[in-house]
N, C-alpha and C positions, 0 to 999 in steps of 0.2 A: 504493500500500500504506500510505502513509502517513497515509492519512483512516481505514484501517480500526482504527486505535486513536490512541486520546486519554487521557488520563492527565493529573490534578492536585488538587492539595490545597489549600483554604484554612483560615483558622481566623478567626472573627471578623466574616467579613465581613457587614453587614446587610442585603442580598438573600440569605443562607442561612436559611431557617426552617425549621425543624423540621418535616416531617408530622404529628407524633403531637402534641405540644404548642405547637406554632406560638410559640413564640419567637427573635425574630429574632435572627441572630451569635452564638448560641454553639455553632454546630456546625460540624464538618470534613466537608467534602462531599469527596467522590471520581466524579470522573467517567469511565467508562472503557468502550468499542464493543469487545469481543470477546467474539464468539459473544451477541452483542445485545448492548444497550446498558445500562447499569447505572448508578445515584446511590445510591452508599453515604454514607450520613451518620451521624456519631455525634452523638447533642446531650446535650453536658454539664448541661442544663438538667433533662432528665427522664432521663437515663441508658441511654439507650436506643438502639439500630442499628435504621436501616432502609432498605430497599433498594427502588429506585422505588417509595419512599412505603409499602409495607408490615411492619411490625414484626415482626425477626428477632428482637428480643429483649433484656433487659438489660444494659448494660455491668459488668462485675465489675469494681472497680478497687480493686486491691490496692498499696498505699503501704510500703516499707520504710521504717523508722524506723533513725535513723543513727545 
């Protein structure tokens, strides 16, 4: 049971590239096998999620000011 999910997070690392803008390390991948397999990345580069490589969409980042 325990192959049927995998889970984890980087940030930075330079084997992470973007699909949509292809810059390398600056996005957080998410890798994770239930009910299929999935690569969630966000690249702070172009602001952008996407999910085995195809574009969900925008990141909205909203910063409170202290």
């Amino acid at each position: 049971m325990s192959d049927d999910f995998h889970e984890g997070a980087r940030s930075g690392h330079p084997e992470d590239i973007c699909p949509l803008c292809h810059v390398p390390g600056c996005i957080i991948a998410s890798d994770f096998k239930a009910m299929g397999t999935h690569r969630v990345k966000f690249c702070l580069a172009c602001r952008h999620v996407s999910d085995n490589g195809h574009d969900k969409g925008p990141i909205d980042v909203h910063e409170e000011e202290s």
